[in-house]
PLY file of the C-alpha trace (Angstrom):
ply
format ascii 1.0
element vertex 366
property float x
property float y
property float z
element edge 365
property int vertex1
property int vertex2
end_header
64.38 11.84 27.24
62.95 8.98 25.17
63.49 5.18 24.96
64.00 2.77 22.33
60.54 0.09 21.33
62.73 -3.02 22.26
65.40 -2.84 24.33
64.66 0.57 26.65
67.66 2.47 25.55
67.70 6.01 26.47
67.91 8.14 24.06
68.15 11.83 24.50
66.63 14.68 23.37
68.72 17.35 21.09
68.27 19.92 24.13
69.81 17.22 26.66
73.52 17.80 27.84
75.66 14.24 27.23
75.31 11.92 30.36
78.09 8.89 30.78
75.50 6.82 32.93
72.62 7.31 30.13
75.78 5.78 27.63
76.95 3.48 30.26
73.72 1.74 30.99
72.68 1.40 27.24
75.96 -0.03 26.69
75.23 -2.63 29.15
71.75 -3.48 28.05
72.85 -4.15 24.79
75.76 -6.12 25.95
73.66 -8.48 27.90
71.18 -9.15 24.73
74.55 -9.74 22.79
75.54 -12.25 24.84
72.02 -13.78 25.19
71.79 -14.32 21.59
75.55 -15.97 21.67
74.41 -18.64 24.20
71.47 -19.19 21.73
73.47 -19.93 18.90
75.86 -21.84 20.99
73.09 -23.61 22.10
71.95 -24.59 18.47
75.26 -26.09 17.74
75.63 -28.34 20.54
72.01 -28.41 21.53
71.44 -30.40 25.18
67.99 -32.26 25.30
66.30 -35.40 27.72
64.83 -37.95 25.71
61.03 -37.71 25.84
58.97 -40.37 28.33
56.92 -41.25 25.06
56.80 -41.32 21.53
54.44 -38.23 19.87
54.41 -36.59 17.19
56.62 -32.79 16.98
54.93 -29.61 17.07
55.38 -26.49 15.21
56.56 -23.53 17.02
58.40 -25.90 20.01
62.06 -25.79 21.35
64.70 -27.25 19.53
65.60 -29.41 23.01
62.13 -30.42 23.00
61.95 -31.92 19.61
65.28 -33.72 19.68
63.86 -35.54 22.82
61.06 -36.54 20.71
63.37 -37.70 17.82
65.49 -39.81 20.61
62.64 -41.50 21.57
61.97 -42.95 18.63
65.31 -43.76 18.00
65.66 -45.58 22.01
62.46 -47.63 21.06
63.60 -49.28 17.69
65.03 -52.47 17.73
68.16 -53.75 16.27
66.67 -55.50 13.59
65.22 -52.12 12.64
69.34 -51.40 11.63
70.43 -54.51 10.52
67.25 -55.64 9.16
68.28 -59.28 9.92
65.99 -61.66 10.71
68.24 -63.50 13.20
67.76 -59.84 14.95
64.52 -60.32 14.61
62.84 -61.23 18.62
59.93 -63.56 19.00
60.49 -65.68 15.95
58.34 -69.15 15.62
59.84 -72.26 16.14
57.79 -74.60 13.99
54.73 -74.20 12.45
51.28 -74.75 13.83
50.56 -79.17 13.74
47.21 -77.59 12.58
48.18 -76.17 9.44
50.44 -79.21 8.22
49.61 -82.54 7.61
52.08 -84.72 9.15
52.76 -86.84 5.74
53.88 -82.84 4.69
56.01 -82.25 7.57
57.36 -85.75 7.34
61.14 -86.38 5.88
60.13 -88.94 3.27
57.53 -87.92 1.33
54.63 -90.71 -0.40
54.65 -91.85 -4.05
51.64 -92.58 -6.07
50.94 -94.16 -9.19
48.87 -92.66 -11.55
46.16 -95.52 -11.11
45.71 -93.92 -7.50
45.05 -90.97 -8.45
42.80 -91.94 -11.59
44.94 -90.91 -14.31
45.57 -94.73 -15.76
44.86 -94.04 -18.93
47.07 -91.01 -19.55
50.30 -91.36 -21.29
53.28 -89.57 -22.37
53.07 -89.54 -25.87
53.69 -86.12 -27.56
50.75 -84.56 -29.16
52.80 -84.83 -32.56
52.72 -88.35 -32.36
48.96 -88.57 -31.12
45.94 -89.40 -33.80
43.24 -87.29 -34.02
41.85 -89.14 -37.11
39.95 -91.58 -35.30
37.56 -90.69 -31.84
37.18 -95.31 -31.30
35.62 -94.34 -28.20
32.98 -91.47 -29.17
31.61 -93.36 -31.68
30.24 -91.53 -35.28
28.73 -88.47 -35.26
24.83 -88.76 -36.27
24.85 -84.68 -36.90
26.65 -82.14 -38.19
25.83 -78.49 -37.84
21.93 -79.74 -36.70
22.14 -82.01 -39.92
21.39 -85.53 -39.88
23.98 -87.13 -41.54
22.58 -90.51 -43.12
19.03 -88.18 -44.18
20.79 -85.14 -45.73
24.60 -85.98 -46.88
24.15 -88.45 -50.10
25.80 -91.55 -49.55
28.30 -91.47 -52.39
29.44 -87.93 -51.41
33.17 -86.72 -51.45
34.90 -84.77 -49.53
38.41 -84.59 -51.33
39.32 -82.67 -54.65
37.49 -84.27 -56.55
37.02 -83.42 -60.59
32.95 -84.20 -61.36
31.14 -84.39 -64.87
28.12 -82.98 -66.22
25.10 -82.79 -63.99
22.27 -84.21 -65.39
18.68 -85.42 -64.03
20.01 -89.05 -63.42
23.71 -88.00 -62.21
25.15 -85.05 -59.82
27.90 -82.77 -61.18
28.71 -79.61 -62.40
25.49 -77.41 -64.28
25.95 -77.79 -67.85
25.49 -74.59 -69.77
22.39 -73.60 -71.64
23.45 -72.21 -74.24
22.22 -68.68 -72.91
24.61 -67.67 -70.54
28.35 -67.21 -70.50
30.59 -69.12 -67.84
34.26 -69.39 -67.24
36.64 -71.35 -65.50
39.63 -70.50 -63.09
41.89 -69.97 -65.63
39.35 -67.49 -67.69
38.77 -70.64 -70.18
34.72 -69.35 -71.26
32.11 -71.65 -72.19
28.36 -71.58 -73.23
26.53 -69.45 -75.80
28.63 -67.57 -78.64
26.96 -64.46 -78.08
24.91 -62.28 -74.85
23.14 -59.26 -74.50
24.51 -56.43 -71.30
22.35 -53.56 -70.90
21.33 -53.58 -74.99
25.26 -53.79 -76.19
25.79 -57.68 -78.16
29.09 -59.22 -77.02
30.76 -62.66 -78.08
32.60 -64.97 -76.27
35.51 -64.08 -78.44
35.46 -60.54 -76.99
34.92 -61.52 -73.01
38.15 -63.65 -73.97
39.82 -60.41 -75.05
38.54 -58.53 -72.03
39.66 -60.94 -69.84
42.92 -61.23 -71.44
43.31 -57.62 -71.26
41.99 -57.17 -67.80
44.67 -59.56 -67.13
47.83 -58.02 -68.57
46.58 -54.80 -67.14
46.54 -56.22 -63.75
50.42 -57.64 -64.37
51.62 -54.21 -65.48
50.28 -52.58 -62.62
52.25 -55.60 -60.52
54.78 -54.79 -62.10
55.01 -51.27 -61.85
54.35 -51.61 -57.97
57.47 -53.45 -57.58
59.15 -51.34 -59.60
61.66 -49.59 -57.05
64.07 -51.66 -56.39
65.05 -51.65 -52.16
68.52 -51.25 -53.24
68.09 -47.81 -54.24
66.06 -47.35 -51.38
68.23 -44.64 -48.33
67.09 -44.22 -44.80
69.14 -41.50 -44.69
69.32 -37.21 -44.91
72.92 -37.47 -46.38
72.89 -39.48 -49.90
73.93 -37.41 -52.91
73.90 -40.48 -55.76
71.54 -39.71 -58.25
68.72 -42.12 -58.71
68.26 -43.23 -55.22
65.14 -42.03 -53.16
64.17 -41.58 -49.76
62.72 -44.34 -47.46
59.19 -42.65 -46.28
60.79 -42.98 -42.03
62.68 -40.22 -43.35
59.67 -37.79 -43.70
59.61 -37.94 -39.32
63.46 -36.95 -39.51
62.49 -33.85 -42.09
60.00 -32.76 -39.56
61.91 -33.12 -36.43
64.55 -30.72 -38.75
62.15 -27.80 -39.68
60.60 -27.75 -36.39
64.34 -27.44 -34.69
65.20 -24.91 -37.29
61.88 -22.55 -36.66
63.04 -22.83 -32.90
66.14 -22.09 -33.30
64.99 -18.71 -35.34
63.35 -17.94 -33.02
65.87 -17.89 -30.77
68.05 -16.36 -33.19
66.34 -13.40 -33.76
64.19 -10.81 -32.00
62.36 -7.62 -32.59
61.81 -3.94 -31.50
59.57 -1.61 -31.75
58.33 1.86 -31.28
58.83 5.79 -31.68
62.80 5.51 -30.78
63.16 9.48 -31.76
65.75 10.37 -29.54
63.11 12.60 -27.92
60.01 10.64 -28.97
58.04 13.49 -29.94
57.04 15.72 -33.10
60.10 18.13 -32.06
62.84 15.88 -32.83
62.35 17.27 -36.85
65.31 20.22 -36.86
65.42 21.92 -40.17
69.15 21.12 -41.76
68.94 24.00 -44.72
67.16 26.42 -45.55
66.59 26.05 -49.75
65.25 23.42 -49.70
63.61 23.08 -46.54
65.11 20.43 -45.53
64.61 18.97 -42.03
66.15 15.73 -40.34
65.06 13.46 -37.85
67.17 11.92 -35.48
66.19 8.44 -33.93
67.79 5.42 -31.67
67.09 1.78 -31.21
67.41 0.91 -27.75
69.82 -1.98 -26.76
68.54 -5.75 -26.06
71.06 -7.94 -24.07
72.24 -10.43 -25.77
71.96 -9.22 -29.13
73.04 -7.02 -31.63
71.09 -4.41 -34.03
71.06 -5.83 -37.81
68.44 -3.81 -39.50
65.63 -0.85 -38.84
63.00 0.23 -41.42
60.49 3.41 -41.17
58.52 6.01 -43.43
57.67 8.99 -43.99
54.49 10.54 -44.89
53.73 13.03 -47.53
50.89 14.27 -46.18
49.66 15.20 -42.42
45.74 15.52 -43.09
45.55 19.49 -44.43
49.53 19.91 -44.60
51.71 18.16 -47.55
55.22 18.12 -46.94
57.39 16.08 -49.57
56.53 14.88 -52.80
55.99 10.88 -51.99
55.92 8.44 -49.26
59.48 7.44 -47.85
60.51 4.38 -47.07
63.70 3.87 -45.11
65.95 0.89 -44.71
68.22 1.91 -41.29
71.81 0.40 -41.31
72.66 1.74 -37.80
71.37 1.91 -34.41
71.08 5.52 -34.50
71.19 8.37 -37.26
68.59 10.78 -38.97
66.32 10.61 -41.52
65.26 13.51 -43.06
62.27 15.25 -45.86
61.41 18.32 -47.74
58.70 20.72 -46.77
57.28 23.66 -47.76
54.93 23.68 -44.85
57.32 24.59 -41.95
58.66 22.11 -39.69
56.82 18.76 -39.53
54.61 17.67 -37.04
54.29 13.59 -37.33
55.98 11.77 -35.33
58.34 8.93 -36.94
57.52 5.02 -35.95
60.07 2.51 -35.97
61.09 -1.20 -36.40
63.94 -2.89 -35.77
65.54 -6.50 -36.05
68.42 -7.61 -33.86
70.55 -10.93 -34.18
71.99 -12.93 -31.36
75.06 -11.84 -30.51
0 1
1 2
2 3
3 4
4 5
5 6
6 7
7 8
8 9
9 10
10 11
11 12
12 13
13 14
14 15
15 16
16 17
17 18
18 19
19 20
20 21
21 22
22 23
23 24
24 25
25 26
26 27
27 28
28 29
29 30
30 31
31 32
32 33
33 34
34 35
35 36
36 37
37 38
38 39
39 40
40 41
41 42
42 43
43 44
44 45
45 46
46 47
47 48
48 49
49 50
50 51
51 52
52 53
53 54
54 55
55 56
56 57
57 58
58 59
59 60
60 61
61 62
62 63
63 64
64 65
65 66
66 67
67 68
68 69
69 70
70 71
71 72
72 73
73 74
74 75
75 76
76 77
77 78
78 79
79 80
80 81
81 82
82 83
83 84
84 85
85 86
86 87
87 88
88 89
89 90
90 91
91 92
92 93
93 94
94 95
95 96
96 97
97 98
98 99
99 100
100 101
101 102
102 103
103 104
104 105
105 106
106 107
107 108
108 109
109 110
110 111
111 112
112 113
113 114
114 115
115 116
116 117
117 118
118 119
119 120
120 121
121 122
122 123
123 124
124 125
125 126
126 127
127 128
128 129
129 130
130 131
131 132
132 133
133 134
134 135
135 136
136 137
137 138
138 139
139 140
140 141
141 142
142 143
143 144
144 145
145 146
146 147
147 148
148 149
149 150
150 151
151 152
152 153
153 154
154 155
155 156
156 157
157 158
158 159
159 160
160 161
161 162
162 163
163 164
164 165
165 166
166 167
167 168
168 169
169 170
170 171
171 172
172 173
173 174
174 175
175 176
176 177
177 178
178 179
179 180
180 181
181 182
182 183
183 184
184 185
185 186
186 187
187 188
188 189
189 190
190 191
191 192
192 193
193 194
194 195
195 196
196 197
197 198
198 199
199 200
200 201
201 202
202 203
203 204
204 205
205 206
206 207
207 208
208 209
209 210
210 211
211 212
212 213
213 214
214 215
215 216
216 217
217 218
218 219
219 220
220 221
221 222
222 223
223 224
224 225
225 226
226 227
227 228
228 229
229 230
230 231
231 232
232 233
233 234
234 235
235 236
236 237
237 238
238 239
239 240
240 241
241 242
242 243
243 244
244 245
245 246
246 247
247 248
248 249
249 250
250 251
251 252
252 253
253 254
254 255
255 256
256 257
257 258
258 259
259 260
260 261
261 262
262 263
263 264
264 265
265 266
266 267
267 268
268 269
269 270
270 271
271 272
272 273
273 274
274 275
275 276
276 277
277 278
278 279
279 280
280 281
281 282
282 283
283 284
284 285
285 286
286 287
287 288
288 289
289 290
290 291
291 292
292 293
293 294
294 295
295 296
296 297
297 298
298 299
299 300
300 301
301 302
302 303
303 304
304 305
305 306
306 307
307 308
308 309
309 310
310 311
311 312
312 313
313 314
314 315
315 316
316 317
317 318
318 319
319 320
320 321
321 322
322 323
323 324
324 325
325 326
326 327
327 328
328 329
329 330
330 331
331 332
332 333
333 334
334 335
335 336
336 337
337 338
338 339
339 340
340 341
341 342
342 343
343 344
344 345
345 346
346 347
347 348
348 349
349 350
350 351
351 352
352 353
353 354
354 355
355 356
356 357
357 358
358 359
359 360
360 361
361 362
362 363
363 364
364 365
């Protein structure tokens, strides 16, 4: 007779005759563990438990009393503020501040007024700086420098600061330069002045042609104004859906086109999947059976397994002519499979084939 690892049943052995205490006492073993293991999940639904002495921290591995007792504590010790989180729960609040910390005049009930005299501000008014003058500094006096320049040594006395249209300089009198006769100058509005004729790198031009150069230059750069205002915002769409002929695309619309294709390759993706492999139905060389016997013909049969969640659309394979020193048909075959499963087939004159067929296979989602 043997006994159980756990629990010390008795079991016996095949040569043993069938005792009624050996049953009896087994019986009662293993209704005592029963009912140990009901008082422990009683026990877990209506756990008891003594609230701890102190607050620490639970521990792994201890009784389910002993960590409610724990929890309880913490729960005893918090104060009722800790619920409400009022502060008239709130124990050991201040009466007043510390006299220390506030002058009287702050704590008083009537505050002090100054006037701006006391405090050294009698010369500051209200006026709005759009009213104030910042012409005139009476109080700073002139400037004797400007930028590190002495102003009565190195500004001429009769100098103007305003728009002001000058003449001719000369050696007596300021003004613009004069031309000499040399060069070529122009004015803002392309008006040229100075010699009739000047020499660039060799080539003789007139003033008559830099007039015509600039006048060119200039209706050149007009056009190209022109042209760059040339679509008009009204025919401007921020949209993928306008048909009208004539209107065009606002560039935000390139992001949109993006955001499109990228969806679209993802959803392909999802869309369709792929298989492949040597799906003849018993993936080796002797799935060729010969079908007749002038011409040799032999046939191949050949499944795509099933993927879940789609459905087959379309297989391709081919066959080769040729298997190193043997030559079976007449040209490669390509095959374009329209069902799951079916033959193929070639003609030899070699004997059954030997090369084993590879497939591949597109599915759809179903």
């Amino acid at each position: 007779m043997t006994k159980t690892k756990y629990y010390d049943l008795q079991m016996d052995d095949p040569q043993d005759d069938y005792d009624v205490e050996v049953v009896n006492a087994n019986l009662k073993k293993i209704d005592e563990q029963m009912k140990i293991r009901e008082n422990a999940t009683d026990a877990l639904q209506e756990p008891e438990f003594t609230v701890a002495d102190k607050r620490e921290n639970i521990a792994s591995k201890e009784k389910i009393s002993k960590i409610l007792g724990k929890i309880a504590k913490f729960f005893t010790d918090l104060k009722t503020v800790a619920f409400t989180g009022s502060y008239k729960d709130l124990s050991n609040k201040p009466t007043s501040l510390p006299a220390s910390d506030v002058s009287a005049w702050a704590k008083a009930n009537t505050k002090p007024t100054y006037t701006k005299a006391e405090v050294g501000l009698g010369n500051v008014d209200n006026t709005a700086d759009a009213n104030k003058s910042v012409k005139y500094a009476t109080s700073a006096g002139n400037a004797t420098k400007v930028n590190n320049y002495t102003v009565n040594a190195n500004v001429p006395s009769g100098a103007k600061f305003t728009d002001t249209t000058y003449g001719v300089a000369t050696t007596t009198k300021t003004g613009i330069v004069k031309p000499d006769g040399k060069t070529i100058t122009a004015d803002k509005d392309g008006t040229l002045h100075g010699a009739d004729t000047i020499k660039v790198d060799g080539i003789t031009i007139t003033r008559d042609d830099a007039t015509k150069v600039i006048a060119l230059a200039k209706t050149l750069q007009d056009k190209i104004g022109t042209i760059g205002n040339k679509v008009d915002k009204n025919y401007v769409v921020n949209n993928l859906t306008t048909t009208k002929q004539g209107f065009v695309l606002d560039g935000r619309q390139g992001k949109a086109l993006q955001d499109q294709i990228t969806s679209l390759n993802g959803s392909l993706e999802n869309y369709i999947t792929a298989r492949q492999g040597y799906f003849g139905t018993s993936g080796v060389s002797s799935s060729w059976i010969q079908a007749s016997d002038y011409p040799q013909k032999y046939q191949y049969a050949y499944k795509f397994p099933d993927v879940d969640g789609y459905k087959f659309l379309i297989g391709f394979t081919n066959i080769r002519w040729t298997n190193s020193d043997k030559y079976y048909d007449y040209m490669l075959r390509n095959y374009i499979l329209n069902t799951q499963s079916d033959k193929v087939e070639m003609y030899s004159g070699q004997g059954t084939p030997d090369c084993i067929m590879y497939f591949f296979g597109l599915y759809i989602k179903s």
